[in-house]
N, C-alpha and C positions, 0 to 999 in steps of 0.2 A: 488483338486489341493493344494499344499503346497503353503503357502501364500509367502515365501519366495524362489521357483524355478525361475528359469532364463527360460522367455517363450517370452520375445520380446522385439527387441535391446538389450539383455545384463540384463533386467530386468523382475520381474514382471508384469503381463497382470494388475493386479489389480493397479500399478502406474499409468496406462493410463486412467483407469477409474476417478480416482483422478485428473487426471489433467485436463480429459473433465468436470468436476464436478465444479471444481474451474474456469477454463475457462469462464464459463457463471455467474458463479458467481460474479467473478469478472468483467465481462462483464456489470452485472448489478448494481454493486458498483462505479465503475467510469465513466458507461455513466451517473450515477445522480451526483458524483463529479465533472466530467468537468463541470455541467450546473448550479450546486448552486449558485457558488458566482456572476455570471453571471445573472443569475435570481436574486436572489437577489437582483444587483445593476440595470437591467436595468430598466431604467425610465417610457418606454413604459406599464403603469398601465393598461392595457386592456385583453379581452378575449385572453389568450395566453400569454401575457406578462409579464412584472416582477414584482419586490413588490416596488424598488423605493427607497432603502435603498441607503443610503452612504457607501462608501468604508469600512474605518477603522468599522463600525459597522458589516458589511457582513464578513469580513477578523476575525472578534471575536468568531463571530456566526458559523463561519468555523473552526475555532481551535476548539471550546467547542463541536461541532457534532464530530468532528476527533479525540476527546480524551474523549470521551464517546465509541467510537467506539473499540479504543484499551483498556478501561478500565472494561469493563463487558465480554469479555472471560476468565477473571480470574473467574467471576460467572460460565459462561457455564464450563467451564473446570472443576469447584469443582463438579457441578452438570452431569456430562459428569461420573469421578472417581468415585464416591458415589453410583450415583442414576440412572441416563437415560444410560451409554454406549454409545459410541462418535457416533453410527452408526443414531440412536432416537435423539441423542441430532441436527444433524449436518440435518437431514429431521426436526424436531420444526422447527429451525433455516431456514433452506429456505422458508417453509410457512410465517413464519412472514416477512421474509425482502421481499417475493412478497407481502404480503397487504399492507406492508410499501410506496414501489413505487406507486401501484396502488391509496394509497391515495393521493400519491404527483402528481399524475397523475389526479383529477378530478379538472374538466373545471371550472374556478375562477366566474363565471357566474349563478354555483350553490347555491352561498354561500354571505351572507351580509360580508362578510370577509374572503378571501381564510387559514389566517394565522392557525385558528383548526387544519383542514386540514392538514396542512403544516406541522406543529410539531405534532402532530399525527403518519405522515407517517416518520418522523425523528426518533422520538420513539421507534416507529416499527422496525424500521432500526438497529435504537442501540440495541434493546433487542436481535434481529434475528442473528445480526453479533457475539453477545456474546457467541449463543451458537454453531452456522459454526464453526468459526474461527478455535478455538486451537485446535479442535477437527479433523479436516479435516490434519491439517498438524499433528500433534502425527501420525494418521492412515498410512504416509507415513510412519515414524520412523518405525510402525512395521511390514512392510514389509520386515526387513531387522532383521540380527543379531545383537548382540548389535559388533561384531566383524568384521563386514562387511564392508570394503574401499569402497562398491557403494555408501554411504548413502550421501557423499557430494555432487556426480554425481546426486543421486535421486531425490534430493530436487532441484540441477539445472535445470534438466529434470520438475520437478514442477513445478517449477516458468517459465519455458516456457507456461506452461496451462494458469497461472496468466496474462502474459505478452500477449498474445495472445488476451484474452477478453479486456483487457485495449487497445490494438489497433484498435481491433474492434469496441469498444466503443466508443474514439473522433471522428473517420472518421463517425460510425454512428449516434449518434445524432446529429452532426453537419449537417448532410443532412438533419436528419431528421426535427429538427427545424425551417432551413428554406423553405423546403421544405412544410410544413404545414401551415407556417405563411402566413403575407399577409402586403399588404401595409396600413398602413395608416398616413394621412397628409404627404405623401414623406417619410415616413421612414417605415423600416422592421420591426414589430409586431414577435420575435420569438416565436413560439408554444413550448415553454419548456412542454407542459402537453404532448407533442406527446412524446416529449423524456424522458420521466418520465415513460410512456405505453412500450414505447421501452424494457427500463431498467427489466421492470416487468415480459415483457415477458421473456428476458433473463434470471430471476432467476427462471421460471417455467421449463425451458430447464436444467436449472439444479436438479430442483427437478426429473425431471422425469428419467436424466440418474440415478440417485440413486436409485428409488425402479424401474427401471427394474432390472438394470446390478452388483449390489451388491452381492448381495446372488451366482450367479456365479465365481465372480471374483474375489470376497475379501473373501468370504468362512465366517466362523466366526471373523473376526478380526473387534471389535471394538464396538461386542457385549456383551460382557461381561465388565460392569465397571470395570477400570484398578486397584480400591482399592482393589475388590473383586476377581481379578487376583491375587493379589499379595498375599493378604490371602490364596489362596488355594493354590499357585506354593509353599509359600513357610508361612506353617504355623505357625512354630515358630519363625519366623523374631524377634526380638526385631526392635520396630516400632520408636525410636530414632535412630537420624541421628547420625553414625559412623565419624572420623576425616575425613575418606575420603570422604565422602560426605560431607561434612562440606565445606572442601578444593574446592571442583567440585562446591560447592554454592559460593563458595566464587567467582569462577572464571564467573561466570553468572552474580554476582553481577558487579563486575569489567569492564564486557564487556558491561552488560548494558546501565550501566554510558556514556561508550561511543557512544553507540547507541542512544542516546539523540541527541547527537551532530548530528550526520550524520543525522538523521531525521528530524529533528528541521529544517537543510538545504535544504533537499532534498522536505520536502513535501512543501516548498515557491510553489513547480509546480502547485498544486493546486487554489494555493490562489493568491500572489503575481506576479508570476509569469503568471498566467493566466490574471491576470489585464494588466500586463506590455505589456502581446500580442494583447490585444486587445484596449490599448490605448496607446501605446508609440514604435507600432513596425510598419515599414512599409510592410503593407503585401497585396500588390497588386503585382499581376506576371502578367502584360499584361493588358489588360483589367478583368481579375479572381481576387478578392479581397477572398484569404482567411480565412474561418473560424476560433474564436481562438482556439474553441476545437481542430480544428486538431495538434495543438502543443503537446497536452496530447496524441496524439498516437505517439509523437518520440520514448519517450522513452520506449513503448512495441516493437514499430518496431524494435529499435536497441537491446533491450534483445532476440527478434526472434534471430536477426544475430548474436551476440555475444555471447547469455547463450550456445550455443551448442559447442561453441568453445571451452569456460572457463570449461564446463564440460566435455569433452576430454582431455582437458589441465590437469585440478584436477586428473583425471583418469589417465592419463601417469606417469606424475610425483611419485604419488603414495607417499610413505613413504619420500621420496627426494622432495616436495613440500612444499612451504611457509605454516607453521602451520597454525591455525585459530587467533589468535593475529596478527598475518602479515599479513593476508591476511585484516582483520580489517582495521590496521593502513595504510594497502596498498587504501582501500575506501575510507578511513578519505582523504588521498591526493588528491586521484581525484575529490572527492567533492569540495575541499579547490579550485584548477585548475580548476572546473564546473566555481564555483564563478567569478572567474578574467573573463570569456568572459561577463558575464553580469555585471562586471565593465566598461570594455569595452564596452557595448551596452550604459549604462547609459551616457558615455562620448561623444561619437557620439551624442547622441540624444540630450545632454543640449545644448540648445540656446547661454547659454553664451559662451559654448566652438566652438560656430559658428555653432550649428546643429537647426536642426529643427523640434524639437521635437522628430522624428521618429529614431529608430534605426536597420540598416538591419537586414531580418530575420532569417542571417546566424549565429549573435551571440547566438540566442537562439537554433540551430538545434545544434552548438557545444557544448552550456551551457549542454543541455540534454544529449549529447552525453557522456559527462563525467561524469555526474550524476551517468549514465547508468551504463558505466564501474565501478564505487565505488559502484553502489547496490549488480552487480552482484560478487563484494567481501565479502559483507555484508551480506547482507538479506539470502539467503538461506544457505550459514554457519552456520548463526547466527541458524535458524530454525532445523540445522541438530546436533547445539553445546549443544542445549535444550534438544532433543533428545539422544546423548550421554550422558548428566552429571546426567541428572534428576533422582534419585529413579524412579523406578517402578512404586511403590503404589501411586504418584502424579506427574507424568507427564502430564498429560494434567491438573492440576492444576499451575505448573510450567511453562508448554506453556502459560496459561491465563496468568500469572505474569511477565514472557518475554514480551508480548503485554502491559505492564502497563507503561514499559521504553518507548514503542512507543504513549502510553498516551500522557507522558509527553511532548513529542517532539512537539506531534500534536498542545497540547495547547500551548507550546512554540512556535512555528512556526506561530497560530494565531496570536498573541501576538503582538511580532517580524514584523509581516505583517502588522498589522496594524498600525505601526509605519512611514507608509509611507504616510497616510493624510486620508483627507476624502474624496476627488475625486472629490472637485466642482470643474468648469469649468477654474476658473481664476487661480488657483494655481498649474498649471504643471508642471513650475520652480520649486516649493519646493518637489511636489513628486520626480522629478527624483531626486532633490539634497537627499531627503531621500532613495529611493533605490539605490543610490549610494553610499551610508553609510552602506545599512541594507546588499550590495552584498559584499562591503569589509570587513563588520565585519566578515561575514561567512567564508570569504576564508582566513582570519587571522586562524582564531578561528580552522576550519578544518584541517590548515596545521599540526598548534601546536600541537595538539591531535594525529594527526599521528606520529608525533616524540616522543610524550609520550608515545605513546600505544606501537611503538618497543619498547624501552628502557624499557618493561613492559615484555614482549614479553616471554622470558624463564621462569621470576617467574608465570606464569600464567599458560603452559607448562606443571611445577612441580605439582602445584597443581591438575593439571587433572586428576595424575597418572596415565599417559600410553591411557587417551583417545580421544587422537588426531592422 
């Protein structure tokens, strides 16, 4: 099979492979996301329960795991180019992020102290994701020509796979934890270790669609390290970057910078945002009190419904569609527009503005929903922009370094989050009055970016030369 024939919808058989791959992968990256900072803060110290931490400490410890996370695919990726070939690198990498979960998965009852454990399987997590990551998404890139108009479709059609396991994810551990837990003294004991097992399993589903369905479906692509690709395609290369790569870097750098921002906002869902749902939102429908992970499957649900639009959309348009800078600065807005409903949540719910703590749960299902719509301008562009600019001989190096701007955000966004208190009992008033500050900052900050990034928009364009 030629790696790059049209065998289904319009595509390659081997993108579906990738996107069932990432699917579970991702599946078992955010059923442990939704439950971190959550375990972490809750109180309930027992078999199953949390560790007891304050807020602003859990929202740190959350940033620093999330920017360890986007900072070591730059390793996998050098080591992907050089040495292993993405196909070795991207199987390492699921073995370790399953024993990672599975540590974060043993019963607190084992141990004089669950914490080893804990940052152990955290560890695991960060080495395994370094080496998945850049590797997995380059492999879509070469499905495709470097001349090919499907590759922005491709990678939205990918991030359908993405979005799919992040859905699956809050709706399931969320069952799953309370469904294992138990009462004790009048209150709910959540079994975070069941949804930790959950997770585990989830990244085994992923290892095994890869050494079944590879060797069928992807043929050689991703076996041969891309340095020593580019060595043989093309062996008198002068291995100094040309103006026009220079120019293509530059413009990665450019876009980067902005990817800070939008991330920096977007990932509060984890951290901030998952706090806010689970103690400043009213989330009882009848007698059903809502789980807060389920808030974390809004926004896979709404990329189900939306990513297939936008990529039909990307696909009509064709050469007459908003370039990759507008399409950017067009995320940066809806971000900035996420922000204002969770001003507005903050406002309802402060006491002094005559509310009661609680803020209905429609502001956050729209917060998300706008989030949503700016990812799906952002993120798989951005993964198809890397793809386009990057040399050859270090693109999945280049991928690992694109993941380093989401680094930064991560830790940003820790940061930033924890700026909202520390979560004892008597200071409600001051958190909301802080994330009501940390939700207007962002929707300032987001706006402005989008109107910088147009006005940016054609010199960025030029620099491409032709590859947008």
């Amino acid at each position: 099979m030629q790696a790059n024939s049209t065998d289904c919808f319009g595509h390659p058989k081997g993108l579906f492979l990738l996107f069932g791959t990432e699917m579970w992968e991702r599946f078992s990256y955010y059923a442990m996301r939704a439950l971190l900072v959550l375990y972490l803060v809750d109180h309930v110290q027992a078999q199953g329960g949390g560790l007891g931490w304050d807020h602003a400490s859990a929202l740190k410890l959350y940033g620093s795991f999330t920017m360890l996370v986007y900072v070591t695919p730059l390793i996998g990726g050098w080591l992907a180019d050089n040495w292993l070939g993405q196909r070795s690198a991207i199987l390492a990498g699921a073995v370790l992020m399953a024993l990672g979960q599975f540590c974060l998965a043993l019963p607190h009852s084992w141990f004089a102290s669950p914490l080893p454990a804990f940052y152990t399987g955290l560890a695991l997590l960060v080495a395994g994701n370094g080496l998945f990551k850049p590797n997995i998404s380059t492999m879509v890139g070469e499905l495709y020509s470097a001349t090919d108009r499907r590759r922005d479709s491709a990678f939205t059609v990918f991030y359908l796979g993405i979005n799919a396991g992040m859905f699956l994810a809050g709706i399931a551990v969320g069952i799953t934890i309370d469904a294992f837990g138990y009462q004790q003294n009048g209150e709910l004991v959540r079994n975070y270790q069941a949804g930790f097992l959950l997770a585990g399993i989830g990244m085994l589903l992923a290892l095994l669609l890869q050494l079944s369905l590879a060797r069928p479906l992807l043929g050689a692509i991703g076996t041969e390290p891309a340095a020593r690709k580019a060595r043989r395609l093309q062996p008198e290369q002068n291995t100094s970057l040309s103006k026009e790569e220079i120019d293509r870097l530059k413009v990665l750098l450019v876009m980067g910078l902005f990817t800070i921002i939008f991330w920096a906002g977007f990932e509060q869902a984890g951290g901030l945002m998952n706090i806010y749902a689970d103690r400043f939102t009213e989330r009882n429908v009848g007698s059903w009190q809502i789980n807060p992970t389920y808030f974390q499957s809004l926004n896979p649900l709404f990329i189900l419904i939306f990513a297939p639009l936008m990529a039909a959309l990307w696909l009509k348009l064709g050469k007459a569609g908003p370039n990759s800078p507008v399409k950017f600065a067009l995320g940066l807005l809806l971000l900035g527009l996420g922000f204002l409903f969770m001003v507005g949540a903050s406002w309802q719910a402060s006491p002094q503005l005559g509310g009661d703590g609680k803020a209905s749960l429609w502001w956050l299902v729209l917060a998300y929903l706008f989030f949503t719509l700016g990812e799906l301008c952002i993120s798989p562009i951005g993964l198809a922009l890397v793809c386009k600019l990057a040399p050859l001989r270090v693109v999945s190096l280049l991928m690992g370094a694109w993941y380093l701007f989401l680094a930064a955000a991560n830790k940003l966004a820790g940061l930033i989050g924890a700026l909202v208190g520390s979560g004892s009992a008597d200071n409600d008033q001051q958190m909301l009055s802080n994330a009501l500050a940390i939700f207007g900052g962002f929707s300032l900050t987001a706006i402005l970016a989008a109107l910088l990034l147009y006005l940016l928009a054609d010199k960025l364009v030029h620099w491409m030369h032709r590859k947008d």
